[in-house]
C-alpha positions in Angstrom: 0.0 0.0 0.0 1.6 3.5 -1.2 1.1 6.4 1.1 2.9 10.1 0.7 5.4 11.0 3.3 6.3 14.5 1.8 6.7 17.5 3.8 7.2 21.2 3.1 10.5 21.0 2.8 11.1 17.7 0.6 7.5 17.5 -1.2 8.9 14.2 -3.2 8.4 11.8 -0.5 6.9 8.5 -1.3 6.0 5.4 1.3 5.2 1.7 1.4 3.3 0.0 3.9 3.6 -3.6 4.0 0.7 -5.9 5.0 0.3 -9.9 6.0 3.9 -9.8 6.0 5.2 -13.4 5.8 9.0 -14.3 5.9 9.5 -14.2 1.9 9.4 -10.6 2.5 12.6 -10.5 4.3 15.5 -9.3 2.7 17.1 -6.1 0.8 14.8 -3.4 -0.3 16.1 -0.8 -2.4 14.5 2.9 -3.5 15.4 4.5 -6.6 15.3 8.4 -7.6 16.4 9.5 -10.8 16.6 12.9 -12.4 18.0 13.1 -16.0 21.1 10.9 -15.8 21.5 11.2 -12.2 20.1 8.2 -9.8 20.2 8.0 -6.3 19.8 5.0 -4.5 18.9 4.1 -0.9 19.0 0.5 0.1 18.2 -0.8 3.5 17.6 -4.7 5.1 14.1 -5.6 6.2 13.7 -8.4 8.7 10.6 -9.7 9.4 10.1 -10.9 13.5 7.3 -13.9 13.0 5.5 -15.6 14.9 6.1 -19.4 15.9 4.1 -21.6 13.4 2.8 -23.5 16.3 1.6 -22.8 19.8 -0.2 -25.7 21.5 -1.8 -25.1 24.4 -2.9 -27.9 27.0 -4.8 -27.6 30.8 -5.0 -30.4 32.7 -8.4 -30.5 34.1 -9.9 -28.5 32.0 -12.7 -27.5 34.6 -11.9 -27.3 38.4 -14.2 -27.6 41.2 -13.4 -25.1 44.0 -16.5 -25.6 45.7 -15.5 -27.6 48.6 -11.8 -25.9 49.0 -11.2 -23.7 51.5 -8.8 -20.5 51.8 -5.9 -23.1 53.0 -6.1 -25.3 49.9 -5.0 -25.9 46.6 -6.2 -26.5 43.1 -3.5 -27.9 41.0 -4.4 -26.8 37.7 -1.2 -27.7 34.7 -1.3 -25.2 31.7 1.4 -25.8 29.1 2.4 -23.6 26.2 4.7 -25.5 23.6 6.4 -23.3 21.0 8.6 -25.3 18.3 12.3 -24.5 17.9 12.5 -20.9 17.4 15.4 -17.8 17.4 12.8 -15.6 19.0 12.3 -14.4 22.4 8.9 -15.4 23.7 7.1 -13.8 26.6 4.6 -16.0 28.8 2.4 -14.9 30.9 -0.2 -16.7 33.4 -3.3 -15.4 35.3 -6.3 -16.9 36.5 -9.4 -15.2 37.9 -10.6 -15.9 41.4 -13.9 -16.5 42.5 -16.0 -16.9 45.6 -16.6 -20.3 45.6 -12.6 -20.8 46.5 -8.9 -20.0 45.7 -6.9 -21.0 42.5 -3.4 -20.8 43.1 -1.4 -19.9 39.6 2.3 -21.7 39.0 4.1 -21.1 36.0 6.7 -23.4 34.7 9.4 -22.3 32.3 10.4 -24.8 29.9 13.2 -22.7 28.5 16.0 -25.6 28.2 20.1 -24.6 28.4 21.0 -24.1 24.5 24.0 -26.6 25.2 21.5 -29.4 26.2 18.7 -28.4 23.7 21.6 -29.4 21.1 22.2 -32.8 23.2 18.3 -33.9 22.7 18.5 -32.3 18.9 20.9 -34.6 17.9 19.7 -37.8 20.3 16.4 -37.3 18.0 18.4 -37.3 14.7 20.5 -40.7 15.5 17.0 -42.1 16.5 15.6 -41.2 13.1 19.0 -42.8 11.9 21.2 -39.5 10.9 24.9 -40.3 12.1 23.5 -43.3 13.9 27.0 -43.9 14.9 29.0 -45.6 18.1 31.3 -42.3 17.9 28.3 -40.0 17.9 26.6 -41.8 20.8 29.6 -41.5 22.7 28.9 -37.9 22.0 25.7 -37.8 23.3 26.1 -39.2 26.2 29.1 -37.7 27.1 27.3 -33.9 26.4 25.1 -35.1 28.5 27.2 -35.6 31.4 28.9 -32.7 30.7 25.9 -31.0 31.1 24.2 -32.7 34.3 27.4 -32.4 36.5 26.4 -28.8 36.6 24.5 -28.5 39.8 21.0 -27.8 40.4 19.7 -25.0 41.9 16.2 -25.8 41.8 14.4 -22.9 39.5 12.0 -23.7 36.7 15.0 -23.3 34.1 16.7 -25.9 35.9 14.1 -28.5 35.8 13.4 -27.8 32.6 17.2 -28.5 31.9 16.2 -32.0 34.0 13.1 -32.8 32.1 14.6 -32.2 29.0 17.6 -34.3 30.0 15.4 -37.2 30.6 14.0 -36.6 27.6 17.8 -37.5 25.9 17.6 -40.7 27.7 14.0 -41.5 26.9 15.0 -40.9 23.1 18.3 -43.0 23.0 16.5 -46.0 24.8 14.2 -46.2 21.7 17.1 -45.5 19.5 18.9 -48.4 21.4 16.4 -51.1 19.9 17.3 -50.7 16.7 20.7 -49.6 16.8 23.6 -51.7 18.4 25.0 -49.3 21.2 28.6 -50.5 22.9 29.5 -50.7 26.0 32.0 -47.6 25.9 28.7 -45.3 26.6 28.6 -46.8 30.0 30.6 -44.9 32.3 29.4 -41.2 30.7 25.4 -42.5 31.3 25.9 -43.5 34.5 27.8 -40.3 35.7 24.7 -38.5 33.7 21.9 -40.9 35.4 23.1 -40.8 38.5 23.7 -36.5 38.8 20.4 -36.4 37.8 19.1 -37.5 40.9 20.9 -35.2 42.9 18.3 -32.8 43.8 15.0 -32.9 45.1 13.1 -32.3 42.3 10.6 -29.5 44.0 10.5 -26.9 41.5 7.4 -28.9 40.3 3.9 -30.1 41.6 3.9 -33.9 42.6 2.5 -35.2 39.4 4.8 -33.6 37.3 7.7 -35.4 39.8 5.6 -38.8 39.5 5.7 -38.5 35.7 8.9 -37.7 35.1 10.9 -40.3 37.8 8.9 -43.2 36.1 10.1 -41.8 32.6 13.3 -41.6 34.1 12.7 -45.7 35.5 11.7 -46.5 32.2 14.1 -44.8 30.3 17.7 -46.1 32.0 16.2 -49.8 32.3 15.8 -49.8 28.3 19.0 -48.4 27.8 20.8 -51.1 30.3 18.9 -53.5 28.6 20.3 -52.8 24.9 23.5 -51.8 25.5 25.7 -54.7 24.4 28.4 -55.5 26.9 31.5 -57.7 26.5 32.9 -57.9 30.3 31.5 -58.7 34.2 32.6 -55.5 35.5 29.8 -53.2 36.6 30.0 -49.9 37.5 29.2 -47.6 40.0 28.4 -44.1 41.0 26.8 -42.1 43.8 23.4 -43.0 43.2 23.7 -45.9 40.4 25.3 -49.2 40.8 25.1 -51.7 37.9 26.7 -55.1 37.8 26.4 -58.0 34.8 26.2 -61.4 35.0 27.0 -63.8 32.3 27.5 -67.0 34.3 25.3 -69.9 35.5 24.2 -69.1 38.7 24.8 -65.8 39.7 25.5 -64.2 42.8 25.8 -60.4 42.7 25.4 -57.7 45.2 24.5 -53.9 44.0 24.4 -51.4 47.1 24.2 -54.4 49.9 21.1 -56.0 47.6 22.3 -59.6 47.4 20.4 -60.8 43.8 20.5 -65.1 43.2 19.0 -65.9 39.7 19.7 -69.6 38.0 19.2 -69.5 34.4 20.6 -71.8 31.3 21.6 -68.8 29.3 21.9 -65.1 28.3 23.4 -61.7 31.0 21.9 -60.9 33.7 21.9 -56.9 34.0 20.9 -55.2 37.4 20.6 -51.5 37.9 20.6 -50.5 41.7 19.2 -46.6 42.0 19.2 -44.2 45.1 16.8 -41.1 45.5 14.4 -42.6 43.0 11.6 -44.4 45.5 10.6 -41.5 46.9 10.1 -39.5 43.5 7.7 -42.3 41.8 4.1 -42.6 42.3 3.4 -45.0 45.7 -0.3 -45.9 46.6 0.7 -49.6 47.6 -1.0 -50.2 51.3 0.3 -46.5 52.6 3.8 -47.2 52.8 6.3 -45.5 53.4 9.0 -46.3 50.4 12.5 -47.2 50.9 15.5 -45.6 49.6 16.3 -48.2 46.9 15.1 -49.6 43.6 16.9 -52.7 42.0 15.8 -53.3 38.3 17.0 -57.1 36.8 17.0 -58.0 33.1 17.9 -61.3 31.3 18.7 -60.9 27.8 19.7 -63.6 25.8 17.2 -65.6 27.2 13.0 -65.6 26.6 12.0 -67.2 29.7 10.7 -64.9 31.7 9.0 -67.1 34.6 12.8 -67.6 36.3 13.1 -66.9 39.9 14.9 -64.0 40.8 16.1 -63.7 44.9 16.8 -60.5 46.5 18.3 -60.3 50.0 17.5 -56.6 51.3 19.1 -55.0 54.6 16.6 -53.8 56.7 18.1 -50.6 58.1 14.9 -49.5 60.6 15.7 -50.7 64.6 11.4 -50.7 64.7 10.0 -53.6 63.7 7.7 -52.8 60.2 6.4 -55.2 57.8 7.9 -55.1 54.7 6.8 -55.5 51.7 8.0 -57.6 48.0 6.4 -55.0 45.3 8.0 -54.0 41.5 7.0 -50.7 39.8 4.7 -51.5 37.1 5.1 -48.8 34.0 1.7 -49.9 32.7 -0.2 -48.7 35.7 2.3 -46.3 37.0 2.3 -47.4 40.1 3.5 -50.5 42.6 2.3 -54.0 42.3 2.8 -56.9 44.4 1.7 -59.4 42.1 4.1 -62.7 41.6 6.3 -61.3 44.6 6.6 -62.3 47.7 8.5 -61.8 50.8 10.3 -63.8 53.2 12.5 -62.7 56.2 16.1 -65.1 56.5 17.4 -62.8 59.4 16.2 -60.6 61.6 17.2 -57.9 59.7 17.4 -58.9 56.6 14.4 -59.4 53.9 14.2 -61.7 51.1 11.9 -61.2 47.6 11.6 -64.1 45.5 9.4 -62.8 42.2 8.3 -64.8 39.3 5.8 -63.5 37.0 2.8 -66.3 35.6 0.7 -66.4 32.7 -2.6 -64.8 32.4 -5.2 -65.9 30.1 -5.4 -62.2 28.8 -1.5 -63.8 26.9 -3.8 -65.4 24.2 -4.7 -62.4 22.8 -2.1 -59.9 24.1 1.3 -58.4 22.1 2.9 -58.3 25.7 2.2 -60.1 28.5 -0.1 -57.9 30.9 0.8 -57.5 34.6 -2.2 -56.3 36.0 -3.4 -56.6 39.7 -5.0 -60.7 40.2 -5.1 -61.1 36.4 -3.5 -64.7 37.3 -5.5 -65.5 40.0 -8.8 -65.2 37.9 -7.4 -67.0 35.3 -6.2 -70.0 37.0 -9.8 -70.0 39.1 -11.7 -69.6 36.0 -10.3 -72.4 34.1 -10.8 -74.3 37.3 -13.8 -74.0 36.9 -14.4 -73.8 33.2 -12.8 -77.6 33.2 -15.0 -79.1 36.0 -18.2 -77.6 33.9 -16.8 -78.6 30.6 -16.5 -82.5 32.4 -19.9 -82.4 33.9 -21.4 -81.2 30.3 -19.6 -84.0 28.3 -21.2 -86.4 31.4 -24.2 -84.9 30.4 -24.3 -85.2 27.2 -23.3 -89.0 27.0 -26.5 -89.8 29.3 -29.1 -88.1 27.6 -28.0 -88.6 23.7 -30.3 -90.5 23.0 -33.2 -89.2 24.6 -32.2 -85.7 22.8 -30.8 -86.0 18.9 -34.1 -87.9 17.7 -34.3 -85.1 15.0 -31.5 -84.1 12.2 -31.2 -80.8 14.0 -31.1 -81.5 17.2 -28.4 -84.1 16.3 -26.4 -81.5 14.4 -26.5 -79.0 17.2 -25.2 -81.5 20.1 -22.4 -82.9 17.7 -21.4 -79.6 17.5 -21.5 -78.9 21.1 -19.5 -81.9 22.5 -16.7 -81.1 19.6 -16.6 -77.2 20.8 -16.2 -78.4 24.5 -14.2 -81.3 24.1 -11.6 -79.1 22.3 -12.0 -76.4 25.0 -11.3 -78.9 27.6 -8.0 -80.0 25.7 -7.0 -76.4 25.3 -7.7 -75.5 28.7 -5.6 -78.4 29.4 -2.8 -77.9 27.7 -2.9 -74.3 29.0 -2.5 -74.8 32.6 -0.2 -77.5 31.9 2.1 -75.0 30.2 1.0 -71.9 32.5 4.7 -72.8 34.3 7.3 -72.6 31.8 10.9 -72.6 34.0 9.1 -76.5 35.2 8.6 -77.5 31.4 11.3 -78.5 29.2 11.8 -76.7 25.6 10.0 -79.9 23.7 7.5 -79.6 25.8 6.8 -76.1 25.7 6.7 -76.3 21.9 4.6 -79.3 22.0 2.1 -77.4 24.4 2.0 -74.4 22.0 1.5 -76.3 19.4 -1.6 -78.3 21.1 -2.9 -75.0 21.8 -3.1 -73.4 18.9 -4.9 -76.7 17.0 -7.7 -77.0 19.8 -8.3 -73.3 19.9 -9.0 -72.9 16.4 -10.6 -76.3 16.0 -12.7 -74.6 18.8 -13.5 -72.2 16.8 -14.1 -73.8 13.8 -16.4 -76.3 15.1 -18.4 -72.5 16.5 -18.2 -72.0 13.1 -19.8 -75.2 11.8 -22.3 -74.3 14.4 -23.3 -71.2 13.1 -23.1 -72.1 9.3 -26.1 -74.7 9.9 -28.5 -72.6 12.1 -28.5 -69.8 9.7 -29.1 -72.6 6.6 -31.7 -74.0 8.5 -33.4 -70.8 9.3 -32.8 -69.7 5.1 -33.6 -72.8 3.5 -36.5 -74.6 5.6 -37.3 -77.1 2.5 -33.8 -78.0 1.7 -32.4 -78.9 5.0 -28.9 -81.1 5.5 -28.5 -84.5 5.8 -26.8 -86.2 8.5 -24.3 -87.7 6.4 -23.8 -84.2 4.6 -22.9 -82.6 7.6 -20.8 -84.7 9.9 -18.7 -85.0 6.7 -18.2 -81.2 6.0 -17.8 -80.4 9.7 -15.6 -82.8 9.9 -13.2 -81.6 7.6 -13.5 -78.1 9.1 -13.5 -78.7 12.2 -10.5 -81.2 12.4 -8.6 -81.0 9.3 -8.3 -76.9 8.3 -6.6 -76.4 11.8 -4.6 -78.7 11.6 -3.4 -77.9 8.1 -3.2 -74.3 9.3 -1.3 -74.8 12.4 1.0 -77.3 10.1 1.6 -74.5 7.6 2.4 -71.8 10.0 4.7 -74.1 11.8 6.7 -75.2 9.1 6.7 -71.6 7.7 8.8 -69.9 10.7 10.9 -72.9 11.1 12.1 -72.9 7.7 12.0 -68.7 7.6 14.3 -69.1 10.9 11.4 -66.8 12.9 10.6 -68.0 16.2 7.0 -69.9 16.2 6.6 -69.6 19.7 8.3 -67.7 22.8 9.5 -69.4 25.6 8.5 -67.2 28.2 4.8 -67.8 27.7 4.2 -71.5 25.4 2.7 -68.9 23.0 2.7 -67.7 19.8 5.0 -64.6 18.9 3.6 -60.9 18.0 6.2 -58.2 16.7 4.1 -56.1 14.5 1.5 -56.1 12.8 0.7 -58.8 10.3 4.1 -60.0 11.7 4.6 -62.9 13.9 3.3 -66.4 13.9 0.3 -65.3 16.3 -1.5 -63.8 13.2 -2.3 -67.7 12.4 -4.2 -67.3 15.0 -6.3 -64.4 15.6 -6.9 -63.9 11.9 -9.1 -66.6 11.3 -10.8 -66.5 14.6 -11.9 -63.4 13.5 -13.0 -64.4 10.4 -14.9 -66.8 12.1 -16.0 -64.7 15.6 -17.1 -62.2 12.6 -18.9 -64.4 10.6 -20.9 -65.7 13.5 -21.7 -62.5 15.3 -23.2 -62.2 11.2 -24.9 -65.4 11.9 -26.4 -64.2 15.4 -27.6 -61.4 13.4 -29.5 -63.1 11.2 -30.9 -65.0 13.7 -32.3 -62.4 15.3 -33.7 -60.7 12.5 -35.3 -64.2 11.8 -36.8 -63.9 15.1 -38.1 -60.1 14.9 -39.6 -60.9 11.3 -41.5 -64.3 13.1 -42.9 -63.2 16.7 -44.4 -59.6 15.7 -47.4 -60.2 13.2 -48.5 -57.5 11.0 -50.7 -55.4 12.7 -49.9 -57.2 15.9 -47.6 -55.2 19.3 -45.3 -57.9 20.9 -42.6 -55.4 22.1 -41.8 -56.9 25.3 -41.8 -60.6 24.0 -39.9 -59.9 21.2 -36.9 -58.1 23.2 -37.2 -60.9 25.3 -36.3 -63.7 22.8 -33.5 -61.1 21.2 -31.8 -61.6 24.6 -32.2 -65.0 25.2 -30.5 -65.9 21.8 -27.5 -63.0 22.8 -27.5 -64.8 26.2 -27.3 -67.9 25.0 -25.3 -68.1 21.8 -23.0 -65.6 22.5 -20.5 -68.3 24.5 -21.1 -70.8 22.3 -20.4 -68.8 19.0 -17.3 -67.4 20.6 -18.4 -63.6 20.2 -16.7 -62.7 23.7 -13.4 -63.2 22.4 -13.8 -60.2 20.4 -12.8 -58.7 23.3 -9.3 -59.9 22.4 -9.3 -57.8 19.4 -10.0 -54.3 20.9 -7.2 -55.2 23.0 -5.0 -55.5 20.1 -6.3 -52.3 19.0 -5.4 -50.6 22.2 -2.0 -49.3 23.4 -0.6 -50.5 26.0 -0.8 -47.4 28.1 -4.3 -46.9 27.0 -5.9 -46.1 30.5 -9.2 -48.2 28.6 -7.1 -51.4 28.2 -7.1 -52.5 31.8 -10.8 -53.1 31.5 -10.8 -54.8 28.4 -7.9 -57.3 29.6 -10.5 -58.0 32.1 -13.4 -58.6 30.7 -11.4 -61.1 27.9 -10.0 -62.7 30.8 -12.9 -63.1 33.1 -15.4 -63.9 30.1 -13.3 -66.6 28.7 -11.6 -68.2 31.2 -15.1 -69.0 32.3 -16.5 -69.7 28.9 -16.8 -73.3 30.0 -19.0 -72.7 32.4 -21.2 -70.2 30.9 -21.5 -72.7 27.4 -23.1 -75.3 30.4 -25.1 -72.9 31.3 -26.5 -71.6 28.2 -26.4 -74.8 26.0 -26.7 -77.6 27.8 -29.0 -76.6 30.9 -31.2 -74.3 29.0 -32.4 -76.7 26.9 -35.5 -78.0 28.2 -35.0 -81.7 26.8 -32.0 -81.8 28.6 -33.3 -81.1 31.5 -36.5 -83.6 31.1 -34.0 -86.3 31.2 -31.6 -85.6 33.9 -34.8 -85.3 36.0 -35.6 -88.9 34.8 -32.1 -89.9 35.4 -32.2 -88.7 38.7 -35.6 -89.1 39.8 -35.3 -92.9 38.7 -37.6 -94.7 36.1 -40.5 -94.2 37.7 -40.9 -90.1 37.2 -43.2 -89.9 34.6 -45.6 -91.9 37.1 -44.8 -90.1 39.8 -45.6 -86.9 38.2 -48.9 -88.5 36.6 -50.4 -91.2 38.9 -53.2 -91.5 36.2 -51.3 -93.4 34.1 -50.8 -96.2 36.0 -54.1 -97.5 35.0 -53.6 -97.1 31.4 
């Protein structure tokens, strides 16, 4: 936009205004004035000061809720501002408005990091993305970022923000660290970084802020221990870390006074003893006070996971307290006690023996989940999924006769005693295999193997199932003969797993992938569509799928029969669509789909921890709700075990006129 400047004294005077200035408009602007051969020129360098292209803003809650507070209390409300890498000086600025239903309290937090260290987690994110994913760069890294740490703390909000971003270096090279091979010549600068780091107190920040960033912290130095490649038993140690290695049979190692015992066959045993961390990380376990030590163990080398591991902990308080045998579970963020337990050898002195079992949830699961009596459930529910599946097969054998006198009838209890008969062996083979440090290698590759046929011949026979109600429903004049079917469900219940299992097996031998892992009798997940457990869930949800179809149709079947035109039959109606959800929903396999959304979820999704345990709870007890739902809710079933029970004098005693007749 042109605008005159002139004056009185210098009339030729012209002027530009620039507007929606964007950064191509930097640079060197130049004026011309000529007069007959004469020009003058002016020039002069425009920079243009923009702002960031992105500001996100975040509040954590949203809403607060001052109604019950009083003048002496606190809402913690978080507000972040996060501006990408930018040479400009920002100004931030908080304020909150206060209102008579109580006090907010404002804190600001600068996350203005030292340049030095910003450059540190710059290039930790390039060698993760693979730029100059070096040994000699590492080295760098890490030994910037000790460089940087040993620089006391003195507690301002720059200074944790120096922290937060340096455990944000660690955080990055642990990921790095799974795909590229790290030596062990980065050891000494990590720990000297690791351990300064826990130097100070950490109260330039709220307490979930703390929580948050000591469990990244956890998380962060156990992945990197556990990568790092090492050649030698020496350990190190520091002022707050002490880490050991173990590459013998049995080993026998002590980390800051922690005696640790672990047998295994193979692979290093890696321990990581840490000071001033227990009283940073989130601690709801029973209101205890924590201790001043955390001792993290990893095996690699080895997949079996279920080893023992013994530590032998001096207990440094003259007043007698009961101590507790917990591990920090990352999922949860918080302590767990589950597959620990304690026992006290001297008086003061306390031995924790942990070893982690299987869960049912593992049949559907990319990691194992460690979730609060996940085990326990499983192990009672297959209890008692077995003893129903036995008394149903009982059942069945006494009043078959009485109860397949029609083609459909016949088809539908054939179908039954194959789905629970394969259950049962599945079941079986499960529990056997639930223990995998008691179980030889063959056997634990036999198990899996078992496992994998009678599931999916579970499901196929579901299938089979399905497949026939829905072409007796469609085709009422055509319907199957007996020969027909036992010969086609045959062949799909019994020989498609076992040619699918077969093929799957012989395809990861002969690729040199592992079929099955070691620490679980289970099929392997590393990705999506990759890993042998993909033979398993992806045609039991072709066939989950196809009968949830099934149920549908069923349904609509139902709907189209029990209202007549012009007729109102609401409340019956609803009544029959929930007794066939009710009742073919076990035996068609549709709460297994629960499996699926637990694929879907991540594993810090705070919805997965229900979902783990509904799978678990609804089919580790699938045995005993398909007793419930196909064999006792059948009326001629339970016309004959009252005959059977009652003796073969029922039918008299229930109609005394008959006697005569």
């Amino acid at each position: 936009m042109h605008g005159s400047c002139g004056t009185v004294d210098f009339p030729s005077c012209d002027s530009i205004t620039l507007q929606k200035v964007t950064g191509i408009w930097e640079g060197l602007y130049e004026c011309r004035f000529t007069s007959g051969s004469i020009t003058h020129t002016a020039r002069s360098m425009l920079t243009v000061a923009l702002l960031p292209d992105e500001i996100t803003l975040t509040i954590d809650p949203l809403t607060a809720d001052c109604s019950e507070k009083t003048s002496a209390d606190f809402i913690n409300v978080v507000a972040v501002a996060t501006i990408l890498n930018s040479t400009e000086d920002f100004r931030v600025t908080g304020f909150y408005r206060e209102q008579d239903m109580g006090l907010l309290t404002p804190e600001l937090f600068s996350s203005c990091v030292n340049e030095e260290l910003a450059l540190v987690l710059d290039a930790a994110e390039n060698f993760k993305k693979g730029l100059g994913a070096t040994q000699e760069v590492a080295m760098t890294i890490f030994a910037n970022l000790a460089n940087n740490s040993n620089a006391p703390l003195s507690e301002t909000e720059d200074d944790m923000a120096d922290l937060t971003a340096s455990i944000d270096v660690l955080n990055v090279m642990a990921g790095a660290s799974k795909n590229v091979v790290l030596q062990e010549g980065i050891l000494p600068n990590l720990v000297d970084a690791a351990s300064t780091m826990l130097n100070q107190s950490w109260a330039a920040v709220n307490t979930s802020v703390i929580e948050g960033m000591s469990s990244n912290y956890l998380v962060s130095l156990e992945g990197l221990v556990k990568h790092i490649h090492v050649n030698t038993s020496s350990g190190l140690i520091s002022e707050n870390l002490d880490l050991q290695f173990c590459s013998e049979a049995v080993c026998n190692m002590t980390v800051f006074d922690i005696n640790v015992n672990l047998n295994r066959s193979t692979g290093t045993v890696k321990t990581v003893a840490v000071k001033n961390i227990m009283d940073k990380l989130r601690n709801n376990y029973r209101k205890t006070e924590p201790t001043s030590l955390l001792l993290s163990a990893t095996l690699v080398g080895n997949n079996d996971s279920s080893i023992h591991i013994s530590l032998d902990f001096p207990t440094l308080d003259e007043e007698e307290k009961k101590a507790y045998c917990v591990f920090f579970n990352t999922t949860i963020g918080d302590f767990s006690d589950d597959g620990c337990y304690s026992s006290t050898a001297e008086p003061n002195r306390t031995v924790c023996i942990c070893s982690h079992l299987t869960s049912f949830s593992v049949l559907m699961s990319k990691n194992a989940d460690v979730l609060p009596f996940l085990d326990e459930i499983t192990y009672v529910g297959l209890g008692v999924s077995l003893c129903s599946l036995v008394v149903l097969l009982i059942i069945e054998s006494l009043v078959w006769t009485a109860v397949v006198k029609s083609n459909l009838s016949h088809f539908r209890h054939t179908s039954l005693v194959n789905i629970s008969l394969c259950l049962l062996l599945a079941n079986c083979c499960f529990l056997a295999s639930s223990f995998p440090d008691k179980i030889s290698a063959t056997m634990c590759l036999s198990f899996t193997l078992l496992k994998h046929f009678f599931y999916l011949a579970m499901f196929c026979w579901m299938l089979c199932l399905s497949v026939m109600l829905v072409h007796q429903l469609i085709f009422v004049f055509s319907p199957l003969r007996k020969r027909v079917f036992m010969f086609l469900s045959s062949i799909v219940g019994y020989i498609v797993p076992i040619l699918m299992v077969g093929s799957s097996f012989v395809y990861y031998k002969y690729t040199d992938q592992p079929y099955h892992k070691k620490e679980t009798c289970w099929l392997t997940f590393n990705g999506l569509l990759d890993g042998s457990l993909h033979a398993f869930i992806l045609p039991m949800g072709a066939i989950v799928f196809t009968n949830m179809f099934s149920m549908g149709v069923v349904i609509l079947t139902l709907v189209k029969t029990s209202i007549p035109e012009g007729g109102n039959a609401d409340k019956e109606t609803a009544k029959s669509v929930l007794k066939v959800v009710i009742f073919l929903t076990p035996v068609f396999g549709v709460t297994w789909a629960f499996g699926f959304i637990m694929l879907l979820l991540d594993d810090d999704s705070p919805m997965r921890p229900f979902f783990v345990y509904a799978f678990t709870i609804l089919n580790s007890f699938q045995g005993l709700l398909i007793l419930l739902t196909a064999c006792f809710a059948e009326q001629k079933v339970r016309e004959e075990l009252f005959k059977i029970i009652m003796g073969p004098n029922s039918d008299a005693k229930k109609n005394p006129a008959s006697k005569g007749k």
